[in-house]
N, C-alpha and C positions, 0 to 999 in steps of 0.2 A: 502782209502775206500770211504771216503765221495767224493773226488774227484772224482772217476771212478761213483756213484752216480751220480753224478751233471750232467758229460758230457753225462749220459744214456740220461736224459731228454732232449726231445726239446727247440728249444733254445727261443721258446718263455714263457715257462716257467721258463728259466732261467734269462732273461730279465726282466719279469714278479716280479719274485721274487728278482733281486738283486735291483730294483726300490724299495721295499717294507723296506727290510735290510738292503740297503748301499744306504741310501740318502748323498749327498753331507753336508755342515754342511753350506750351507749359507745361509742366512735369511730368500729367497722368499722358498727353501727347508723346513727348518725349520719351515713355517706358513702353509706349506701343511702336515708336519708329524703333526703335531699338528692338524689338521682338521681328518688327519684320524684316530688319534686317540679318538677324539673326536666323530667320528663317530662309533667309536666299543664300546664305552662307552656306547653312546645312544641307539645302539642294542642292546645288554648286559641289562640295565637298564629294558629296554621296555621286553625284553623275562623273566625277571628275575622276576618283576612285575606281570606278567600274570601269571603266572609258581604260584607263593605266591599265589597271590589272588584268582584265580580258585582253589588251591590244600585248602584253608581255605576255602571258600565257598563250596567246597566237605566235604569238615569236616564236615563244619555246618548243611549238609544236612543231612546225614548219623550218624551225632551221634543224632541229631532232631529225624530224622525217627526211631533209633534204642529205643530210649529213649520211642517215642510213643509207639513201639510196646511190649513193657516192660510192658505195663499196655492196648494197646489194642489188638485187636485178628488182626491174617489177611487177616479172613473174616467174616459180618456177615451176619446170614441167620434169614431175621423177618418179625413177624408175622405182617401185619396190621389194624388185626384186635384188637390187642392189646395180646394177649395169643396165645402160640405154645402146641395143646393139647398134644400130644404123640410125646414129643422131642427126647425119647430114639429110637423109631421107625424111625422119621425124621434123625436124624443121620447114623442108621445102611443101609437107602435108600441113603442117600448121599456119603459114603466111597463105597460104592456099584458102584457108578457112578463113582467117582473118587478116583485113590488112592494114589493122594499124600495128602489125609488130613488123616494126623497123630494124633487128638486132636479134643477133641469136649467138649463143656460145656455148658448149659444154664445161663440164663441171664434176668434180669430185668432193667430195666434203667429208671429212672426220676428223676426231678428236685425236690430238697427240701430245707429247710432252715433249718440249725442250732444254735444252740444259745446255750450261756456260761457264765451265769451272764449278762455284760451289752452286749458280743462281742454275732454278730451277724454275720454270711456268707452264702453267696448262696451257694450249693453244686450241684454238681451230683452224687443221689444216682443209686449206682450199685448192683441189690441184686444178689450170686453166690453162688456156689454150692461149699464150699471148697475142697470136694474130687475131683471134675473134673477139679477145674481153673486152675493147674500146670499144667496140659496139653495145653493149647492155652498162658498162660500170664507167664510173672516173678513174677508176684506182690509177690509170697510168698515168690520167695528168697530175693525181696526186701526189707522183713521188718524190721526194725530196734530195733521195740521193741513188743514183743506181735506174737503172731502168725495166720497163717490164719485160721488153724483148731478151733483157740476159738469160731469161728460164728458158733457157733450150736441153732439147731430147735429152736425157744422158748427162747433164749435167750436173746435175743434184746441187742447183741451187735455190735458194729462199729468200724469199723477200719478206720484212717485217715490217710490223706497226711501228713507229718512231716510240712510242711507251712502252713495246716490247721489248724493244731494241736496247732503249733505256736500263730498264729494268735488269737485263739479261750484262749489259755491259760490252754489247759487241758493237766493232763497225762493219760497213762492207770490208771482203776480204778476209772475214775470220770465220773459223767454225764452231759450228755448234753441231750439237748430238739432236735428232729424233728419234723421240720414241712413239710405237704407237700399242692399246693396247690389244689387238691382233694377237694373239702369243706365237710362238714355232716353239716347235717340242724338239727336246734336247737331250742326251742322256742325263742333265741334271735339272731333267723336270723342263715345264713351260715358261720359257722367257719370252718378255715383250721382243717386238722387232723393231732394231735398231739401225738409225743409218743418220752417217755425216753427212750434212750441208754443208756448202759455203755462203755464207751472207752476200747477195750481191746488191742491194738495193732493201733502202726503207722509204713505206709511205706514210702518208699522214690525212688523215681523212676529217680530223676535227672531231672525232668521237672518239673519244676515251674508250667506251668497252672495244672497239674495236680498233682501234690504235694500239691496245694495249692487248690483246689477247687473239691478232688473227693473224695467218701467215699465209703466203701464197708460193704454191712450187708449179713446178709446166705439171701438164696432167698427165704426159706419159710416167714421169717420174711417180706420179704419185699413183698410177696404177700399179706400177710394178710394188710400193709401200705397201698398195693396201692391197695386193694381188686381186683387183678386179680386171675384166675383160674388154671394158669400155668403160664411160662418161658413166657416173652415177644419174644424168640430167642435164637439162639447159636451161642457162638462163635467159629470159628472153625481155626485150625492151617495149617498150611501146607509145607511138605519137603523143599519149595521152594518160599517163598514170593514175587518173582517177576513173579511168575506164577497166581498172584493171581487174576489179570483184564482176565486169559482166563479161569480159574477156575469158574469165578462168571458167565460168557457168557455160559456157559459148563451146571451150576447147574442151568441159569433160564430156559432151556430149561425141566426141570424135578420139578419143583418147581411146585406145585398148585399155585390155582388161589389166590391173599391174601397173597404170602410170595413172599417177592424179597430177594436177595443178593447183598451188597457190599462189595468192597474189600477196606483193608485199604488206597491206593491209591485215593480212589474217597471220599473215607470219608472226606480226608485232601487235597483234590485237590488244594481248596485255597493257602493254605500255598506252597505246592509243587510249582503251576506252577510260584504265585509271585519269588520264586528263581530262576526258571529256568529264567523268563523276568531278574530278578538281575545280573544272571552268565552271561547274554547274554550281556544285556547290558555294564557292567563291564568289558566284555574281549574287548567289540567294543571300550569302552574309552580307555582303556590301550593301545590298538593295536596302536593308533595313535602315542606313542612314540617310537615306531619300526618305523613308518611311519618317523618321525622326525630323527630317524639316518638314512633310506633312502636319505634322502633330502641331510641330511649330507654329505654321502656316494659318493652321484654325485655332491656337492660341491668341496670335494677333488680332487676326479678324474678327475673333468673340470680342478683343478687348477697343477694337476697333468702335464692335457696335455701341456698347458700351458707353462710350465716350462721345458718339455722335447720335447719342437719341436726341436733342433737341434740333440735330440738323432732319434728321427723317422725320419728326413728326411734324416740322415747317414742310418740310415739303409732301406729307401727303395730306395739309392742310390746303396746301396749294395744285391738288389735281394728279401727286403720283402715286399710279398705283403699285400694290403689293411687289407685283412683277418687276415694275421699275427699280424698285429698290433692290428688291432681288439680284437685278445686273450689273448695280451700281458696286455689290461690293464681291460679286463675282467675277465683276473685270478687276477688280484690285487684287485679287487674289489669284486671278491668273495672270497678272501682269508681274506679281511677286513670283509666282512660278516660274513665267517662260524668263524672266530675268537671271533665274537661277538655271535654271535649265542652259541657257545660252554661255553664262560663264561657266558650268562644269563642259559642259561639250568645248568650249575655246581651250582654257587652261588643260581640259583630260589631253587634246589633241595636240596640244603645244608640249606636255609632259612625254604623250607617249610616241612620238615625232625626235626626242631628244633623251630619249631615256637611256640610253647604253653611254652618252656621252656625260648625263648627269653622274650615272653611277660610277665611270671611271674617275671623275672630279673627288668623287666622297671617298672613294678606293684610295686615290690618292691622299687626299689627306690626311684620312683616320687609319691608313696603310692595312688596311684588312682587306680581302678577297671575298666578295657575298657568293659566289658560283665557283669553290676549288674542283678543277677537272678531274681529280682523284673519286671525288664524290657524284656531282651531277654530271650528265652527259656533256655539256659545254662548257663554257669558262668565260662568256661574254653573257649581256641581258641583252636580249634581242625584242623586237617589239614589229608589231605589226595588226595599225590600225584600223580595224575591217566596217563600211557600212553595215551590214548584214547585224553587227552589233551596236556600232552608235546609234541609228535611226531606231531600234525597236528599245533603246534604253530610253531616247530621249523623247518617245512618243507614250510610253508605262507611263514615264517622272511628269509629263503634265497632265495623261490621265489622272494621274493621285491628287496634285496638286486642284485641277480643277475639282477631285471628287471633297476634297478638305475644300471648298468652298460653301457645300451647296449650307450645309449645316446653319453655318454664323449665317450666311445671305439670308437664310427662309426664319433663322429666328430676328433679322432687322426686322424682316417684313411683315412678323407678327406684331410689331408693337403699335398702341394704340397711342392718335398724336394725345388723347384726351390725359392719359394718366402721364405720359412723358413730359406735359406742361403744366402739369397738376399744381407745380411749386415755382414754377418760375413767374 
């Protein structure tokens, strides 16, 4: 079977391939199988590489972004004049306009300071509506201790970050001091305005900046802090959060004069686009070690030629032309490709499929942390392996590989069988 196989194929694929399987076993042989295998290595390595590091870098984006949206909305619509009067109204005009926003809350936001004894943190306070927030955020299934419904009217309570909370030294049931800086004039000059909380709940969102440095009061409360008349804005959710840059294009067109909209994209554009320059960059360094088993590639195959001029000038004594030859050692060369191609894309996929569980293993035993939450946004390697990037890496690495072919093929096919047997 295999045989009637073999003799289907033309016979420059069989040539092609018995060069590849059935090397000789002598030395100058043996330093060319050795180069080509060296050269599937180094494609292998370089696809396998990009494959990891792009599919971790998608991680880090996507559980980043997910983590944000956990505690922000993803859109908001505000006032600038400082106060949204009739938000219930402004909402029922906006689903009106659009309907994929599923969720609507109002919202306060400004900068304060809290204190705990000697501990002192800036914060951003967030003042919300608890019956509406479950619609746009997770905050409430985030909480860890306490709940979001305890921020009622009048109460002057706060909910913190778990890394706030940390930091600050409190649990539920104690107080701390806010301050904000508002001032009120005094007869001894302008002081910030201050007022006791009670801690009744922390949440925990998995984001460090924001685990560590946000706090949430009911909004009436924090109207009366920050002596505004209504909701600074709302935040609003939607079916589909990568809808949200045409959603906001959509709502400023119906917006009064005084309210813009953002969408969580533009909020955090910083962050977003320095990764995309990151991904970008990174796949361009990495690529170069595909480039390097190219190189390889046409090392072998020069040495390939090389070593088999008395087999090509037999056979284009025997009726093959230039062309033929041509494909004979350009199927080798792409067979050493997609060979390497195939094992970086298996191993990349098997790495980046098992990577948060590798890194924990190596965490474990050299006891170091590669992700401490103080520093980067997260404290796991997260990976997330996307086609959109394996199929155009794995379709570049055998354009190169076949383009490191044509070179050695077209100098076999120059050679003349006359001088190649000159001496034999």
């Amino acid at each position: 079977m295999k045989t009637k196989l073999l003799s289907a194929l033309p016979f420059e694929w069989l040539v092609g391939l018995r060069y590849i399987f059935a090397r000789k076993k002598g030395r100058r042989d043996g330093f060319v199988s050795f180069i080509s295998v060296m050269s599937v290595l180094s494609i292998a390595l370089g696809v396998m590489a990009l494959i990891v590091v792009l599919s971790v870098m998608n991680g880090f984006q996507k559980e980043v972004r997910d983590k944000m949206l956990s505690v922000l909305s993803h859109v908001e619509v505000v006032s600038l004049s400082g106060s949204l009067k009739d938000w219930k109204a402004t909402e029922t005009e906006l689903k009106k306009v659009n309907k994929d926003i599923v969720g609507a809350a109002p919202f306060i936001r400004g900068q304060g300071l809290l204190s705990s004894g000697q501990n002192v943190k800036g914060v951003m306070v967030t003042g919300i509506d608890p019956q509406y927030e479950p619609t746009v955020s997770d905050v409430a299934s985030s909480m860890r201790l306490g709940k979001l419904s305890d921020l009622l009217e009048g109460s002057y309570r706060v909910v913190l970050g778990s890394d706030l909370a940390r930091q600050l030294g409190v649990i539920p049931g104690e107080k701390v001091m806010l301050m904000i800086p508002q001032g009120q004039f005094t007869p001894a000059g302008t002081v910030p305005r201050m007022r006791q909380f009670t801690v009744s709940g922390v949440f925990n969102s998995g984001h460090y900046e924001f685990d560590s440095g946000m706090c949430f009061v009911s909004l009436q409360d924090a109207e009366k802090l920050f002596r505004v008349n209504g909701p600074s804005g709302l935040r609003l959710k939607l079916r589909d959060m990568q809808e949200a840059p045409e959603v906001v294009v959509e709502l400023d067109k119906i917006l009064p004069s005084g309210v813009v909209a953002m969408d969580w994209s533009r909020q955090n554009r910083t962050w977003f686009a320095a990764v995309q320059v990151e991904k970008r960059m990174m796949g361009i360094i990495l690529f170069l070690i595909v480039l390097v088993g190219a190189f390889g590639l046409v090392s072998s195959l020069v040495m390939t030629v090389n070593s088999k001029r008395n087999d090509i000038a037999i056979l284009r004594t025997q009726g093959a032309t230039k062309g033929s030859i041509m494909k004979i050692f350009m199927i080798q060369g792409a067979f050493i490709g997609l060979a390497g191609i195939a094992a970086g894309v298996f191993f990349g996929l098997l790495i980046a499929c098992n990577v948060e569980s590798i890194v924990s293993f190596i965490e474990g035993i050299f006891g170091v942390q590669f992700l401490p939450k103080e520093i980067y946004f997260i404290s796991r390697m997260p990976s997330d392996p996307r086609a959109s990037d394996i199929i155009p890496i794995a379709i570049i690495s055998m354009i190169l590989a076949l383009a490191a072919t044509v070179y050695p093929s077209w100098r076999a096919a120059k050679i003349q069988p006359a001088e190649a047997l000159r001496y034999e």
